[in-house]
N, C-alpha and C positions, 0 to 999 in steps of 0.2 A: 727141622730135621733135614738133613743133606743125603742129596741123591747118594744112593750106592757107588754111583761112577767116582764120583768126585774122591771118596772114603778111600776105592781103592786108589786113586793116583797121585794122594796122598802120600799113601802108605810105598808106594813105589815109591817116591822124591825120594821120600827118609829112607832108603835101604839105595840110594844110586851111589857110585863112589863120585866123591866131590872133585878131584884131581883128575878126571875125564877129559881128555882132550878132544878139541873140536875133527871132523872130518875134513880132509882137503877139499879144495873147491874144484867140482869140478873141471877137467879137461876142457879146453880148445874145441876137441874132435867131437866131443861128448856133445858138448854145444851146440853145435854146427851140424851134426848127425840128431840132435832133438828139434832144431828147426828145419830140416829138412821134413823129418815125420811128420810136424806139425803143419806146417804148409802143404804137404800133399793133402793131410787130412782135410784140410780147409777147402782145398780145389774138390777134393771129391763132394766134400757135403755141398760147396758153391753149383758143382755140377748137379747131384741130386736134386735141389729145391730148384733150381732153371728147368730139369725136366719135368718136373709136377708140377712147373706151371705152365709148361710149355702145353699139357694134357688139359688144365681148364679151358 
């Protein structure tokens, strides 16, 4: 017997239109503006876990 998930995403394939064309790739800006977010994120969490260990 197959999971329910699987039955439904099945069921989506057979009703997708087959002549769908792909999404552009990503921007430049796009890029360069999600490694920015990423890398701050990174310094902040590098920062939080230096200061809890800074407190043992």
């Amino acid at each position: 017997m197959r999971p329910r998930r699987w039955t439904i995403l099945e069921r989506q394939a057979k009703n997708a239109p087959v002549d769908e064309e792909l999404p552009e790739d990503p921007s430049v800006t796009s890029l360069v503006g999600g490694g920015f977010i990423a890398g701050d994120s990174l310094a902040a969490l590098g920062l939080g876990i230096w200061g809890l260990l800074q407190t043992v």
